[in-house]
C-alpha positions as CSV (number, residue, x, y, z in Angstrom):
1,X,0.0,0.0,0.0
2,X,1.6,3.3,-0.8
3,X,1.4,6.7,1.2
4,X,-0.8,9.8,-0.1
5,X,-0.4,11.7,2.4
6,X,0.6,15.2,2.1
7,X,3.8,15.6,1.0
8,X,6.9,14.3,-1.4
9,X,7.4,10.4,-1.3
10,X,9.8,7.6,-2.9
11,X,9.2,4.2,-3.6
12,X,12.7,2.8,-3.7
13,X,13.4,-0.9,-4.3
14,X,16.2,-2.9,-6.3
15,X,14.0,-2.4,-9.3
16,X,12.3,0.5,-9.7
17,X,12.9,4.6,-8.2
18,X,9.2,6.5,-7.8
19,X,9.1,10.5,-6.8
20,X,5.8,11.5,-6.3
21,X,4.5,14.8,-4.4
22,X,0.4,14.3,-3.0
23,X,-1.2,17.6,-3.3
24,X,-4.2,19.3,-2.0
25,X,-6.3,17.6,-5.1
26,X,-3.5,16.1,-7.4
27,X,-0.6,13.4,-7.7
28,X,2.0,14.8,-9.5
29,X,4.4,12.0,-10.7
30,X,7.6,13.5,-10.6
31,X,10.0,10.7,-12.0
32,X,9.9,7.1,-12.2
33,X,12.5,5.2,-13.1
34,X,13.1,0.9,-13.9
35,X,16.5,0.2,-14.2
36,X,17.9,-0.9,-17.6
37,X,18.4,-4.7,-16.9
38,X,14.7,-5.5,-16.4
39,X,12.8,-2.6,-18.5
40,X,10.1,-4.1,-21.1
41,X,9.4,-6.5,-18.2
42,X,6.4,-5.5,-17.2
43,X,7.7,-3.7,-14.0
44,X,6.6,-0.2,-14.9
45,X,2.9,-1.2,-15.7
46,X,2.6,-3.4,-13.0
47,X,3.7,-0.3,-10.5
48,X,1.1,2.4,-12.4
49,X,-1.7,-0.1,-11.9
50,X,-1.4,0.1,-8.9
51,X,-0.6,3.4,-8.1
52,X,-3.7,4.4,-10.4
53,X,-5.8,1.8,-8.5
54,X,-4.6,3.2,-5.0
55,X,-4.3,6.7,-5.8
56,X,-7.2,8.8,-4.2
57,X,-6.7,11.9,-6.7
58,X,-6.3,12.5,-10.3
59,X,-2.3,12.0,-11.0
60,X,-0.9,14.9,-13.2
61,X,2.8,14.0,-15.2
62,X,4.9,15.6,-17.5
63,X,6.8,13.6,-20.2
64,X,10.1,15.2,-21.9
65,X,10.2,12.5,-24.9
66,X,7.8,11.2,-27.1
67,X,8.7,7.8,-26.1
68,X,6.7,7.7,-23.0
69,X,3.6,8.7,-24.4
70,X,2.4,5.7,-25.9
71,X,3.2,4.1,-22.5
72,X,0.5,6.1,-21.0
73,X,-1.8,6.6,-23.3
74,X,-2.6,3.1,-22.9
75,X,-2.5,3.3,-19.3
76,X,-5.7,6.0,-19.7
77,X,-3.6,8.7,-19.6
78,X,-5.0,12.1,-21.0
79,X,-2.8,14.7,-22.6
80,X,-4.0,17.9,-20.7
81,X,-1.2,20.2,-22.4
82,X,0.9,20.3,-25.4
83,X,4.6,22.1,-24.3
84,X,6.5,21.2,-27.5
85,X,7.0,19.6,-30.5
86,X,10.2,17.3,-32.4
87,X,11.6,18.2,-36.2
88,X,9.1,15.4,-37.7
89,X,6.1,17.2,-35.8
90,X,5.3,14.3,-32.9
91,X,4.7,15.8,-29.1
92,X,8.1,15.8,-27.3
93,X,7.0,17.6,-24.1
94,X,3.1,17.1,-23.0
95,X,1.7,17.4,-19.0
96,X,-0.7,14.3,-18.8
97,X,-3.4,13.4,-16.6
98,X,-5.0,10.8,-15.6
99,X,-8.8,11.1,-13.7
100,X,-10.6,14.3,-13.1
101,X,-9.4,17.5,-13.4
102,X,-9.8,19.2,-10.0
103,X,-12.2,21.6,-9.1
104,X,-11.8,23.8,-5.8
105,X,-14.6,25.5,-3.7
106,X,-14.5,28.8,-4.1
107,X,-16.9,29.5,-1.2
C-alpha cells in the first residue's frame, strides 16, 4: 500500500525509483525510473496499476520525450497540455493526466 499523504514520497526498491509529491487535489508524478536490466518487463505497468488503483486523486505528469507517451496513453492517460514539439512534428514535451481534473470551492 503506498502513502498519499501530504507531502513528497519515494518508492525505492532494487528495481524500480518513484518520486511522487500528494497535493491538495493532485498526484503529480515527478520521476519514475526501472533500471535498464529488467525494462520491457512488465515492471513499470505493474507499478502504475497500482498506483492508479490506490491513488485517491487524479495523477498529473509531464513527459520530456515522445517515447513515454504511448506508455500512457494506454495506461488511460489524457494529454491535458501540449509544451512542445520534435523536427518530424510528434509531441516531445506534453503534461498528462489521468482522472478528473480538479475543481476547488470557491466558497
Amino acid at each position: 500500500m503506498m502513502d498519499f499523504s501530504f507531502g513528497v514520497h519515494y518508492v525505492k526498491n532494487s528495481w524500480i525509483s518513484v518520486r511522487y509529491v500528494v497535493g491538495e487535489c493532485y498526484v503529480t508524478l515527478d520521476s519514475i525510473e526501472v533500471i535498464p536490466e529488467v525494462r520491457g518487463c512488465g515492471i513499470g505497468t505493474r507499478f502504475m496499476h497500482q498506483f492508479m488503483e490506490e491513488s485517491p486523486y487524479s495523477i498529473i505528469l509531464v513527459i520530456l520525450h515522445s517515447r513515454p507517451l504511448n506508455f500512457y496513453d494506454k495506461l488511460g492517460f489524457k494529454i491535458k497540455s501540449v509544451d512542445a514539439f520534435d523536427n518530424e512534428g510528434n509531441i516531445s514535451s506534453a503534461t498528462l493526466i489521468y482522472g478528473k481534473e480538479c475543481v476547488k470551492d470557491e466558497s
